[in-house]
C-alpha positions as CSV (number, residue, x, y, z in Angstrom):
1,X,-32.7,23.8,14.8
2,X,-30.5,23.7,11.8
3,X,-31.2,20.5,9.4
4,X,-27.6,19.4,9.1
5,X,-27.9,16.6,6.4
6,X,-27.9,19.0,3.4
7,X,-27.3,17.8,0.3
8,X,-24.3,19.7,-0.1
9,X,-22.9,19.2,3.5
10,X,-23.4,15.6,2.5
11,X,-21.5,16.3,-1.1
12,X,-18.4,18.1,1.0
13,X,-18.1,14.9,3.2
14,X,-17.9,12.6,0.2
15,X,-15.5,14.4,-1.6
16,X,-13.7,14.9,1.9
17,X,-14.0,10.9,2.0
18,X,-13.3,10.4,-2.0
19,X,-10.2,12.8,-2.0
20,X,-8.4,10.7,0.7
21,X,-8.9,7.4,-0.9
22,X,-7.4,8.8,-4.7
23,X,-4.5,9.6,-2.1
24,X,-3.8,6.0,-1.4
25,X,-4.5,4.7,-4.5
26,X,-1.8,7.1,-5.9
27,X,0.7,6.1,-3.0
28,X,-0.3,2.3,-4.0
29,X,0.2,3.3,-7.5
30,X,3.7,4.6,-6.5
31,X,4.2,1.5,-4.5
32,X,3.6,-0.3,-7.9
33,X,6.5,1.3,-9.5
34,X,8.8,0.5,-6.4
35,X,8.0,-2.9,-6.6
36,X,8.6,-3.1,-10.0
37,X,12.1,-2.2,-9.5
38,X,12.6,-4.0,-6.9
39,X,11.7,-7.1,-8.7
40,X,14.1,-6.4,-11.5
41,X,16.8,-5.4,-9.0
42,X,16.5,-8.8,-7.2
43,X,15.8,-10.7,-10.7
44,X,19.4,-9.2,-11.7
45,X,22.4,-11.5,-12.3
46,X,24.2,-9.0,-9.6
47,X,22.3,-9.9,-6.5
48,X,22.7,-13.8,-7.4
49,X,24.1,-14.6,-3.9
50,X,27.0,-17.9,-3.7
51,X,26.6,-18.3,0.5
52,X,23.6,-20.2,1.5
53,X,22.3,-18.2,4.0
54,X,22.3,-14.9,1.5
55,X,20.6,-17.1,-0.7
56,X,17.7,-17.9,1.6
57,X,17.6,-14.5,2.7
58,X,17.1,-13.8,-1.2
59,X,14.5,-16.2,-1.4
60,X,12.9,-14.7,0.9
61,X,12.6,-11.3,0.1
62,X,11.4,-12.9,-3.3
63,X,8.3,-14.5,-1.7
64,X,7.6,-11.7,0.9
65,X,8.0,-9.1,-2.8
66,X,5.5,-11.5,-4.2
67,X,3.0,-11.4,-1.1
68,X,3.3,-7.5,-1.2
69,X,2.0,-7.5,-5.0
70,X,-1.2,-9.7,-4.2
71,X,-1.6,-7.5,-1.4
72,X,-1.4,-4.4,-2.9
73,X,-3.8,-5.5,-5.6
74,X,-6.5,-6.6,-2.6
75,X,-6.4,-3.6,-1.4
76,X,-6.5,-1.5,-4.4
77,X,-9.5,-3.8,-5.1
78,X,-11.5,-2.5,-1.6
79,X,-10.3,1.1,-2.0
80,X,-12.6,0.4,-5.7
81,X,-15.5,-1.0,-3.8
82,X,-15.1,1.8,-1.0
83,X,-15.1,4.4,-3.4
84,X,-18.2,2.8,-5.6
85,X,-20.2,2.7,-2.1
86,X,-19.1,5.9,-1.0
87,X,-21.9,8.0,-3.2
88,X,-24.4,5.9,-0.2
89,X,-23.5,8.7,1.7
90,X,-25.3,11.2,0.0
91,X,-28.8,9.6,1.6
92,X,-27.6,9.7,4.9
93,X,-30.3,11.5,7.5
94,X,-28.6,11.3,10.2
95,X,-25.4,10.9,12.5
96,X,-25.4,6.9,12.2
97,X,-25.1,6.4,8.9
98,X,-22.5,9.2,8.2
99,X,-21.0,7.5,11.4
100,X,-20.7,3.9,9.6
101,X,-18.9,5.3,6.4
102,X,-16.6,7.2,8.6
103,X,-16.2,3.6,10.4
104,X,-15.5,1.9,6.9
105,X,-13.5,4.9,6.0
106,X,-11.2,4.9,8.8
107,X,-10.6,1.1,8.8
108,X,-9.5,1.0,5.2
109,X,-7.0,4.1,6.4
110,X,-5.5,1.8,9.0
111,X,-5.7,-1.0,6.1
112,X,-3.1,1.3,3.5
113,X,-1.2,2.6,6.2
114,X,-0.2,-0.3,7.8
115,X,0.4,-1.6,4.1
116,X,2.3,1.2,3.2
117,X,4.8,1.1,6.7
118,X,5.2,-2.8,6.0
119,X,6.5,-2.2,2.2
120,X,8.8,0.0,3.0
121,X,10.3,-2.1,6.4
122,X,10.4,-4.7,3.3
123,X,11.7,-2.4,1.3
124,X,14.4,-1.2,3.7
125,X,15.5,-4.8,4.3
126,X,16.2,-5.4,0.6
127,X,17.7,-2.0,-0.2
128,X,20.4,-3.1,2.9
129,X,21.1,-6.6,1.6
130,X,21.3,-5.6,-1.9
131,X,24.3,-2.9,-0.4
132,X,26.1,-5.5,1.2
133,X,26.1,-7.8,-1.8
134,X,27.3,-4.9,-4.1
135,X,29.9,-3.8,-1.5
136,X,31.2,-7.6,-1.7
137,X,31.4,-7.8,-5.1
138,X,33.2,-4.5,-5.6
139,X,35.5,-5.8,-3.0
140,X,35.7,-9.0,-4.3
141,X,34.4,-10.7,-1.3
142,X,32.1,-13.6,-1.6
């Protein structure tokens, strides 16, 4: 029977593991400069809505663009740890430990994705209310 847990089988499944995760750190880190603009977009004297109900739609997107940014930085913070634990997998002997750093693995993926799909139905939101503002204000609409 071939011995399966080889050091370098073992090495290929961390760096399997490791290249993922520097994938959604550099989508988070991309996310970073999104936000950014975002932020200075909706901090802009342009998008300073007059009707009430723009303005607490602004408000909003302010305080769900400021939950996103502590977000992001959790999650960047358990990508870290995942990464920093991740060289535990070289000892593994056997199916069940590989098994529970695929587990972790694939339940920080879900973590990122589902980050990543509810930035950019955030970002979609704000992208369509700052084009309505700018079409009234070309316009001359208020």
């Amino acid at each position: 029977m071939k011995d399966s847990y080889t050091k370098k089988d073992q090495n290929n499944k961390v760096e399997e593991l490791h290249y993922e995760s520097k994938g959604w750190k550099s989508n988070l880190h991309f996310i970073q400069d999104e936000i950014t603009f975002i932020d200075s977009l909706l901090n802009s004297y342009v998008f300073q809505p007059n009707t009430r109900n723009l303005f607490e739609r602004f408000q909003d997107y302010l305080e769900r663009l400021k939950k996103t940014k502590t977000s992001k930085k959790q999650l960047e913070k358990r990508i870290v740890k995942y990464e920093n634990n991740l060289g535990g997998m070289m000892e593994c002997i056997d199916e069940s430990c590989d098994l529970q750093y695929y587990q972790k693995h694939n339940t920080l993926k879900a973590e990122v994705v589902d980050f990543i799909e509810r930035f950019k139905e955030l970002k979609s939101e704000i992208f369509n209310y700052a084009g309505s503002i700018l079409k009234k204000r070309k316009t001359g609409q208020n």
